[in-house]
ROKOL-307744 format. One record per residue (C-alpha): residue number from 1; residue in three letters; x, y, z. Coordinates in Angstrom, 2 decimals. Layout:
num; residuo; u; v; w
NUM; ALA; X; Y; Z
...
END
This chain:
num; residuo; u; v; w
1; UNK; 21.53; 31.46; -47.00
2; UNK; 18.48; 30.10; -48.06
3; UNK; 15.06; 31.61; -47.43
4; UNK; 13.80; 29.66; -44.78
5; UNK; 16.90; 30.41; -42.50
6; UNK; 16.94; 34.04; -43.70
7; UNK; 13.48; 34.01; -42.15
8; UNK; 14.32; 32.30; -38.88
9; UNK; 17.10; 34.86; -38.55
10; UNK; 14.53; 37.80; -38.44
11; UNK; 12.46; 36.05; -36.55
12; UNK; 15.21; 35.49; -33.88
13; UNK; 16.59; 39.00; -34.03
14; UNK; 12.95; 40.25; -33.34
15; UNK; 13.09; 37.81; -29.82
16; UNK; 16.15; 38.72; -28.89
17; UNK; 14.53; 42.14; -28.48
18; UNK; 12.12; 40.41; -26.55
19; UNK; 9.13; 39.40; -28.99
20; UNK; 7.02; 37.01; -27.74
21; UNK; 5.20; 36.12; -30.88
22; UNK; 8.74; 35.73; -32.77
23; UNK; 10.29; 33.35; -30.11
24; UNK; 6.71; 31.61; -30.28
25; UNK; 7.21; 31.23; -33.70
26; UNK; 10.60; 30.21; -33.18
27; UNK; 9.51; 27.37; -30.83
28; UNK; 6.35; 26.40; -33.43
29; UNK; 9.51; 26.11; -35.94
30; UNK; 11.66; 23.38; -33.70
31; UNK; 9.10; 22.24; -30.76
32; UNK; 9.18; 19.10; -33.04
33; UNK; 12.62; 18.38; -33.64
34; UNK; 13.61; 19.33; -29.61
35; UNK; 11.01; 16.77; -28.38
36; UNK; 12.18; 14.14; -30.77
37; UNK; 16.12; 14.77; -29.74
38; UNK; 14.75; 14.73; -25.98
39; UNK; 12.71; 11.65; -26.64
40; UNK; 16.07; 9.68; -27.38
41; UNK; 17.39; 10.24; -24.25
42; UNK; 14.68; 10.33; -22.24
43; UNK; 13.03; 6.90; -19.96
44; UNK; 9.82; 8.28; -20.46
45; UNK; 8.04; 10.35; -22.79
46; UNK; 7.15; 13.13; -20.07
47; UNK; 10.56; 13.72; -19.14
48; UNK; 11.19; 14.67; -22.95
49; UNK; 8.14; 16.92; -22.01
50; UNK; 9.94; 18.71; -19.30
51; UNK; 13.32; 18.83; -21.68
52; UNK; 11.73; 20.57; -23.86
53; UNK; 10.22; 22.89; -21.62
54; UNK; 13.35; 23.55; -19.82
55; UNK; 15.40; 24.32; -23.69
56; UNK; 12.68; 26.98; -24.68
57; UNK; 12.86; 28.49; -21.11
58; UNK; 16.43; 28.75; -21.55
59; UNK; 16.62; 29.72; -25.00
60; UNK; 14.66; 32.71; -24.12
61; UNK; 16.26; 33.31; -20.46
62; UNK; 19.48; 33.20; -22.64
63; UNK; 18.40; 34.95; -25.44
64; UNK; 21.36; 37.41; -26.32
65; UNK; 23.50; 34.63; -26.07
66; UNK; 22.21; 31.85; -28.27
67; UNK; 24.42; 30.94; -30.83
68; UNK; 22.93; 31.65; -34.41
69; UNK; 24.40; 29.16; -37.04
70; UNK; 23.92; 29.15; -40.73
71; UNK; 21.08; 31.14; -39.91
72; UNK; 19.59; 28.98; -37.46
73; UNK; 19.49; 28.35; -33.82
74; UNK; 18.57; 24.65; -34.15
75; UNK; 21.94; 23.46; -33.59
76; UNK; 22.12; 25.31; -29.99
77; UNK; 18.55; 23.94; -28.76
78; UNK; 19.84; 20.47; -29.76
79; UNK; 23.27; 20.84; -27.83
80; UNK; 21.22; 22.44; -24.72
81; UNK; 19.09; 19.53; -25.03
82; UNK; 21.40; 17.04; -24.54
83; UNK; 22.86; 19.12; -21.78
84; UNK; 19.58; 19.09; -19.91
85; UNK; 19.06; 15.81; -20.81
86; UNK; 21.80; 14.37; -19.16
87; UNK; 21.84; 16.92; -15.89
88; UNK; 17.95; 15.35; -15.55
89; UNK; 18.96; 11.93; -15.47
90; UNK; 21.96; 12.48; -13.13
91; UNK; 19.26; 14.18; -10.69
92; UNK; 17.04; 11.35; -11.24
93; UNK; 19.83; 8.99; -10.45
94; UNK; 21.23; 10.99; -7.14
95; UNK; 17.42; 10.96; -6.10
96; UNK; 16.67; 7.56; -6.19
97; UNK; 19.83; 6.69; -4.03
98; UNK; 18.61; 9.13; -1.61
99; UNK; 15.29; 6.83; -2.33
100; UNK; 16.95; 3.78; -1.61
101; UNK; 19.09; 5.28; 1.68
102; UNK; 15.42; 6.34; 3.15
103; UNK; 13.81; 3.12; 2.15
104; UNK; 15.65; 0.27; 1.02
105; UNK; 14.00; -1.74; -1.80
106; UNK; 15.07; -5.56; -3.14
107; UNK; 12.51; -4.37; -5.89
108; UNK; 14.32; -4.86; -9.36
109; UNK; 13.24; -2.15; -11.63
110; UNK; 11.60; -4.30; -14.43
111; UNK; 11.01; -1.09; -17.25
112; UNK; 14.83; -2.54; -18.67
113; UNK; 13.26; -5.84; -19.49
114; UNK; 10.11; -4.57; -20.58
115; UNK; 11.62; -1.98; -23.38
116; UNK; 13.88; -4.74; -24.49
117; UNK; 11.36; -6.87; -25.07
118; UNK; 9.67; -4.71; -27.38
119; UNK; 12.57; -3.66; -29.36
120; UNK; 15.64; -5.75; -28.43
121; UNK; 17.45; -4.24; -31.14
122; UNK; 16.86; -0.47; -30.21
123; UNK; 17.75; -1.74; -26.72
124; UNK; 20.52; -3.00; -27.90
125; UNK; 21.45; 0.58; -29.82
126; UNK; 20.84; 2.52; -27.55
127; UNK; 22.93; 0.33; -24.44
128; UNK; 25.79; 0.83; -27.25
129; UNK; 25.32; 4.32; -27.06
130; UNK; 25.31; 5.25; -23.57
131; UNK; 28.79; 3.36; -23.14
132; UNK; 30.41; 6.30; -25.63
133; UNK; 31.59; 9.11; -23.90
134; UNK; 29.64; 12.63; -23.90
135; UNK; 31.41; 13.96; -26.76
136; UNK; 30.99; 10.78; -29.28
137; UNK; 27.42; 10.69; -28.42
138; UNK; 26.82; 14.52; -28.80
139; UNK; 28.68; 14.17; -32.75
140; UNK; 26.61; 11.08; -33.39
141; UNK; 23.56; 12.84; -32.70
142; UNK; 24.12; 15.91; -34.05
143; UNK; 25.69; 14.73; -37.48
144; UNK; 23.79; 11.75; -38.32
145; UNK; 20.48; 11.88; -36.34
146; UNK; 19.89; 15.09; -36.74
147; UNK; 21.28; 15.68; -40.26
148; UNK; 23.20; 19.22; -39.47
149; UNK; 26.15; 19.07; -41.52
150; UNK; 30.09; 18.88; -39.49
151; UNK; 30.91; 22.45; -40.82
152; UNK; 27.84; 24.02; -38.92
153; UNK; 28.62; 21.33; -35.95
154; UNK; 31.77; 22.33; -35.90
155; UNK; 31.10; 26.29; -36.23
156; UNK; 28.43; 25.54; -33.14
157; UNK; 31.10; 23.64; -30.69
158; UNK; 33.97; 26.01; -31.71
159; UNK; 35.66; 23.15; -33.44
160; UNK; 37.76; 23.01; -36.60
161; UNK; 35.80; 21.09; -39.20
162; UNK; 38.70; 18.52; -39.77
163; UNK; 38.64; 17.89; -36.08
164; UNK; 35.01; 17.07; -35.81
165; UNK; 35.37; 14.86; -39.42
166; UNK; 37.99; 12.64; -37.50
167; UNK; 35.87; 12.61; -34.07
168; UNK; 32.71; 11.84; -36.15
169; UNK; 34.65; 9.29; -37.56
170; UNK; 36.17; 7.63; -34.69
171; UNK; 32.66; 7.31; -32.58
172; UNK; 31.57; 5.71; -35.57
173; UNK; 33.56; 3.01; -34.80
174; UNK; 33.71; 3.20; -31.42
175; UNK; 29.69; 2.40; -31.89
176; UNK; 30.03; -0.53; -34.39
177; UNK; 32.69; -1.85; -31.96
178; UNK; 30.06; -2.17; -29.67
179; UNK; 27.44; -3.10; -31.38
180; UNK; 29.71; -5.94; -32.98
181; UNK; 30.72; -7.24; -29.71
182; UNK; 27.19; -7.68; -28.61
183; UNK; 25.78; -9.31; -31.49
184; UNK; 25.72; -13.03; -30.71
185; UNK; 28.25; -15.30; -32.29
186; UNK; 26.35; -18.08; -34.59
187; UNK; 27.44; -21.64; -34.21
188; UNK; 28.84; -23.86; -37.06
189; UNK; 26.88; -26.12; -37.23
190; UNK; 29.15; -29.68; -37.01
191; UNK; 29.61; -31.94; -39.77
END
């Protein structure tokens, strides 16, 4: 265990008793990364904002119960982030068609066309990765966005490590495939 996580588990054990300047630190320690994580899955920056808000609250509502893995909780805000992530954007979804039962619009939304615009390839990413299911998105994220390694991934979703190796594996390609098949097809040019 290396210092810094022997020092974040203190730090923890000292909220879980119901610290408020440990779980501050704790937050000061992985505000960052959470917002970043949110960021990617968010339309707009302040619903990453409100992400955020809603892990810490729940990290400390949940406090006893927070899974603590090689000495760190990060890998638990990260998961609950996604999970809030996703359970905001189905609200914002179910609200809109309650918006559009009220009062009908023939108003195209034009913020897809403007954010592909300014990065058609991230557009294209990240329309690749909301076509892979829950679980391939929630590997991809968590092994090769956010760097924690598939033994700790797998320790934090109750997984064997072998079985998130061959998961992490196969969204991998489920991804390329996706990516491949949109990438446009060049011409030869004739002779």
């Amino acid at each position: 265990m290396s210092t810094s996580s022997a020092s974040e588990t203190g730090i923890w054990a000292s909220a879980v008793l119901g610290d408020p300047d440990a779980f501050a630190q704790v937050f000061d320690l992985h505000h960052a990364r959470v917002y970043r994580h949110a960021l990617r899955m968010a339309v707009v920056s302040a619903d990453a904002e409100d992400v955020t808000a809603m892990v810490f609250f729940e990290a400390w509502r949940k406090r006893h119960s927070v899974r603590v893995v090689d000495g760190s909780i990060v890998g638990w805000l990260l998961v609950t982030t996604t999970n809030i992530a996703r359970n905001q954007r189905r609200a914002l979804r179910r609200y809109e068609a309650l918006l559009l039962r009220v009062h009908p619009e023939d108003v195209a939304d034009h913020a897809p066309a403007v954010l592909e615009s300014i990065d058609p390839a991230r557009h294209e990413v990240n329309r690749a990765f909301t076509q892979l299911s829950p679980g391939d998105q929630q590997l991809l994220v968590l092994c090769l966005v956010e760097r924690i390694p598939p033994t700790a991934v797998a320790q934090l979703l109750r997984l064997r490590p072998g079985t998130v190796r061959t998961r992490l594996s196969r969204a991998k390609t489920r991804l390329r495939g996706l990516l491949n098949d949109s990438a446009p097809t060049l011409e030869e040019p004739a002779l």
